[in-house]
C-alpha positions in Angstrom: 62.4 62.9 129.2 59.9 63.8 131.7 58.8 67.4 132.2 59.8 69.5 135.5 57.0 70.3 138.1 55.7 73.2 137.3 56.9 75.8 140.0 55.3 79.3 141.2 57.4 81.8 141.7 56.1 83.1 144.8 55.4 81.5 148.3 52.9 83.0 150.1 52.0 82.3 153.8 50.7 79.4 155.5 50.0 77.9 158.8 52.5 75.4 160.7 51.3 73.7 163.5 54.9 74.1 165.0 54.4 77.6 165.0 51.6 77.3 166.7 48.8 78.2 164.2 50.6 81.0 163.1 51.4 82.3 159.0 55.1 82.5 158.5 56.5 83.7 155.3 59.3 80.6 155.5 57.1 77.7 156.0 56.1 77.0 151.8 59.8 77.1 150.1 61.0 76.8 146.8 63.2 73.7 147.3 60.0 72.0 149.0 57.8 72.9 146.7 60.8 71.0 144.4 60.8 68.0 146.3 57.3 67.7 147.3 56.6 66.8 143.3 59.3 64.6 143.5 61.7 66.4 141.6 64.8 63.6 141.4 67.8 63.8 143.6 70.7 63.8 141.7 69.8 66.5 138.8 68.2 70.0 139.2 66.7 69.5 142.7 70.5 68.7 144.2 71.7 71.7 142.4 69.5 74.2 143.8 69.8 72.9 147.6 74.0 73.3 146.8 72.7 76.6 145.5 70.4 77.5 148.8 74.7 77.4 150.5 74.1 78.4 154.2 70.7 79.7 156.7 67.9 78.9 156.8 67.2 77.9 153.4 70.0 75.8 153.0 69.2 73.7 156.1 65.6 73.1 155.1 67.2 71.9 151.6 69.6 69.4 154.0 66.6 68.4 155.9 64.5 67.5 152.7 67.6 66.4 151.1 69.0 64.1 154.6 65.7 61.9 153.7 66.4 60.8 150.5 69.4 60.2 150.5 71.5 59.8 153.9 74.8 59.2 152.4 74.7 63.2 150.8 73.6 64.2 154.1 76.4 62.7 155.6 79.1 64.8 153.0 77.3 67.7 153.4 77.6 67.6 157.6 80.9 67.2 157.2 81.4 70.2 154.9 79.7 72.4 157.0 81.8 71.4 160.7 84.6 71.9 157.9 83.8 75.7 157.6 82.8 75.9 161.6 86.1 74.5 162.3 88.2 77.0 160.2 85.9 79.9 161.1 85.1 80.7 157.9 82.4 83.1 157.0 79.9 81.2 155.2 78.4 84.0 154.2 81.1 85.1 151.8 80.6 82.1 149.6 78.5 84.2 147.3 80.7 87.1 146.8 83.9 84.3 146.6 81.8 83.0 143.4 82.0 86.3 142.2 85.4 86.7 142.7 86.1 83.6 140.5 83.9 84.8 137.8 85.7 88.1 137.7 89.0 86.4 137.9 87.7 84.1 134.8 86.7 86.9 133.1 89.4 89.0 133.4 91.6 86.4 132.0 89.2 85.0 129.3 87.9 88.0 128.1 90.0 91.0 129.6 93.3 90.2 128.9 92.6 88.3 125.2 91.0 91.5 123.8 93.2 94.0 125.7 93.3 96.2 122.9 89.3 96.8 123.0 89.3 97.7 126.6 92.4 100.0 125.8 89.8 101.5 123.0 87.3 101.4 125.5 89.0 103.1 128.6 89.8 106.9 126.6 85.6 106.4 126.1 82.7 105.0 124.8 80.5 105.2 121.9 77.6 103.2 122.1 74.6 102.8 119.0 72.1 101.7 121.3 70.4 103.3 124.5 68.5 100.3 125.8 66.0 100.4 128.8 65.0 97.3 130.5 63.5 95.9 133.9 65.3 95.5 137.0 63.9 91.4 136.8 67.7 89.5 137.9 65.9 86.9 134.7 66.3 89.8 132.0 69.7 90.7 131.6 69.8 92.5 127.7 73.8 91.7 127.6 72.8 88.0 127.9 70.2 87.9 125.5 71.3 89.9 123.0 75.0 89.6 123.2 75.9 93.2 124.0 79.4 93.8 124.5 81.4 96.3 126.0 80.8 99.6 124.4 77.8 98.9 122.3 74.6 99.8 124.8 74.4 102.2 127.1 71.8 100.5 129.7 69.7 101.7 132.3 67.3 99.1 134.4 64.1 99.9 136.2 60.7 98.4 137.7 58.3 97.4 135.1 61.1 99.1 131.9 59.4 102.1 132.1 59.6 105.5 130.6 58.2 108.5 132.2 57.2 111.4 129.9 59.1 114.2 130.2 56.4 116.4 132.8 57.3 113.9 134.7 60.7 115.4 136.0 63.6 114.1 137.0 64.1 110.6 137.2 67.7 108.5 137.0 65.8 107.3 133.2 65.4 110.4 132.6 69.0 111.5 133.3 70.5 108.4 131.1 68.1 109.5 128.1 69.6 113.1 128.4 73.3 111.7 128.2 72.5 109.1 125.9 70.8 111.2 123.4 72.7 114.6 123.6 76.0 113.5 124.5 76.3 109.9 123.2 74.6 110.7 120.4 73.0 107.3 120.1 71.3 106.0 117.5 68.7 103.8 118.3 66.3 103.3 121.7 65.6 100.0 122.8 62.6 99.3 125.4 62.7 96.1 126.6 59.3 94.4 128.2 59.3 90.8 129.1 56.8 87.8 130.3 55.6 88.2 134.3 57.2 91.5 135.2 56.2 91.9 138.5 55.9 95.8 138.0 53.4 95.2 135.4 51.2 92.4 137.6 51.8 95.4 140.7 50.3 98.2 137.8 47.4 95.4 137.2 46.1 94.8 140.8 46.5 98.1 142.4 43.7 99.9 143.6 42.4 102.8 141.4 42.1 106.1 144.1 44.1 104.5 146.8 45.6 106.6 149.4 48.2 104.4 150.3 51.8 105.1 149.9 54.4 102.9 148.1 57.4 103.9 146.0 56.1 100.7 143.8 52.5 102.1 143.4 53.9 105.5 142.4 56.6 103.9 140.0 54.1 101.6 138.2 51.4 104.4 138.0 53.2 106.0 135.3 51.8 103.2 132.5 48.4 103.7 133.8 47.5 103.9 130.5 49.0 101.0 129.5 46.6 99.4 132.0 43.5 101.3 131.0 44.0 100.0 127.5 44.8 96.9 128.5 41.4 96.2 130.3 39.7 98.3 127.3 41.2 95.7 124.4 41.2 92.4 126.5 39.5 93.1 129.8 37.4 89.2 129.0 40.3 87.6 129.2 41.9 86.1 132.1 44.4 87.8 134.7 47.6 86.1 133.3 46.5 87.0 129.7 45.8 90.4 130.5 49.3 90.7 132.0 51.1 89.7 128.7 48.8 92.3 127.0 50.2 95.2 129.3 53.8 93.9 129.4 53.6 94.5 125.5 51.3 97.7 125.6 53.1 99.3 128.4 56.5 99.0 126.0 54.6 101.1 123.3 53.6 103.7 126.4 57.0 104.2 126.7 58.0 104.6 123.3 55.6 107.5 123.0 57.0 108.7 126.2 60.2 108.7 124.6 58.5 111.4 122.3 58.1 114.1 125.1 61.6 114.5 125.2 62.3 117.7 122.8 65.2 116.4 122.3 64.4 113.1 120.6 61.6 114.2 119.2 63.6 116.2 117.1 66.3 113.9 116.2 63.4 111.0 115.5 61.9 113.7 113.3 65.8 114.5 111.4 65.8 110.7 111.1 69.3 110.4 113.2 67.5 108.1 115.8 65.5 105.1 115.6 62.7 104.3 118.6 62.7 100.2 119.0 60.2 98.3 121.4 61.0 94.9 122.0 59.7 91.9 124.6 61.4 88.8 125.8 59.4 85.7 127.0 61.6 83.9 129.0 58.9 80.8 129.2 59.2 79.9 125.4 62.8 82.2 124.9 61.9 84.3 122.0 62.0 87.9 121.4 59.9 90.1 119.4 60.6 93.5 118.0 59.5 96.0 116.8 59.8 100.2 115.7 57.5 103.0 115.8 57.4 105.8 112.9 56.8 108.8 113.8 56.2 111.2 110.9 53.7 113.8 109.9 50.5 112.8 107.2 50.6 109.3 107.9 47.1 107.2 106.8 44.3 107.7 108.8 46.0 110.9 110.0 47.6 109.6 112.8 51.5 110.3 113.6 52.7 107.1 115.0 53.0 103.7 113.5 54.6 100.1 114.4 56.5 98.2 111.4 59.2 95.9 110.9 57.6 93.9 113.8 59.3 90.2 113.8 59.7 87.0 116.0 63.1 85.6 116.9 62.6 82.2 118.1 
């Protein structure tokens, strides 16, 4: 079976003689890129045009599409004067999807364990506190099977953890009520392969004025980044990356340890600090925990153990 074209996942900007010379952010798309390496019609590159549904992106899809094969062209005209003709808005087909899932799940999952969600709706008590990036490919419910009631989650840019100087923050907020009033027992950090935060940490400028909510974000596992370029700053960009996506994981595990709070319940041995990183090229997941105890060798506070590989 014959490999896929490999893909980027960004487009950037390039000239089009129909617009005159000019860059436009809309001329290089993912469905062209698809066909240009002559993905088949018929398998992966016909699902993702019927995935593109309406705009501008579905109609380069047709147009790409209308050359291989006329006949699909021809169904696909006739869906779309369908919709014109009943004045549908096309642009609800996405939430419509979502109402069917919802619908499915209520009735394959709801309903069948009615007496958990019962459980469930007088409250919740979770065992796991798990941060993770806001990336829509890392969703920790998917990979790990969370359900209902078992992690309380909260996502940001990059899965970072700001210490506690830092101030108030919405991770911030979910560590106090997970901690103190869920009383959870373990802290997952979640990293994972190309976070964007953590290529955006990598290839900002050091004493730049400018202002971004990104930069600001990202800044806060500078350290990861300084450490990064200290332990493998020969290697190439992408390497590099991986190196920080993992490094700035154990930044935020120590982060977790300016919190008074779970410093002391780490220290009572109530609750557990876990770092863990998903590559979504290869799917596997590593994990790890960090010990955090007084007179350790080599005097140091803070060590990783039970690392492993799922794979």
């Amino acid at each position: 079976m014959s490999s896929l074209p490999a893909v980027r996942p960004f487009f950037p900007a390039v000239s089009d003689a129909s617009n005159n010379g000019k860059s436009t952010m809309f001329n290089k798309r993912p469905i062209e890129t698809l066909m240009l390496n002559g993905l088949p019609l018929g398998s992966v590159g016909e699902k993702l045009a019927n995935g593109c549904r309406w705009g501008p992106v579905r109609m380069t899809c047709f147009k790409l599409l209308a050359t291989r094969d006329p006949s699909w062209a021809s169904q696909e005209l006739k869906e779309i004067k369908r919709h014109r003709q009943h004045g549908e808005d096309i642009g609800s087909d996405h939430l419509e999807e979502l109402k069917v899932r919802f619908l499915k799940f209520k009735k394959h999952n709801y309903l069948e364990n009615l007496d958990h969600y019962e459980i469930l709706a007088q409250g919740q008590a979770p065992k796991f506190m798990v941060i993770a990036c806001a990336d829509s490919r890392v969703c920790p419910s998917r990979i790990l099977g969370f359900q209902p009631g078992e992690a309380f989650m909260v996502r940001n840019v990059a899965n970072l953890v700001p210490p506690y100087e830092h101030g108030s923050s919405e991770t911030s907020a979910a560590l106090e009520f997970a901690v103190n009033s869920l009383e959870v027992t373990n802290i997952l950090v979640i990293g994972h392969s190309r976070c964007g935060g953590i290529r955006a940490l990598m290839t900002m400028k050091r004493n730049s004025n400018s202002k971004s909510f990104i930069r600001d974000w990202v800044s806060v596992a500078k350290g990861a980044r300084l450490s990064t370029e200290a332990a493998v700053g020969n290697l190439s960009f992408d390497e590099q990356c991986t190196h920080c996506e993992k490094e700035s994981v154990n930044s935020s595990l120590l982060n977790l340890l300016t919190y008074p709070w779970i410093e002391e319940k780490v220290t009572e041995g109530v609750l557990s600090l876990h770092g863990g990183y998903y590559d979504f090229i290869d799917c596997s997941f590593e994990k790890w925990t960090l010990v955090y105890k007084e007179g350790m060798e080599g005097g140091s506070k803070f060590a990783l153990k039970n690392y492993s590989t799922w794979c």
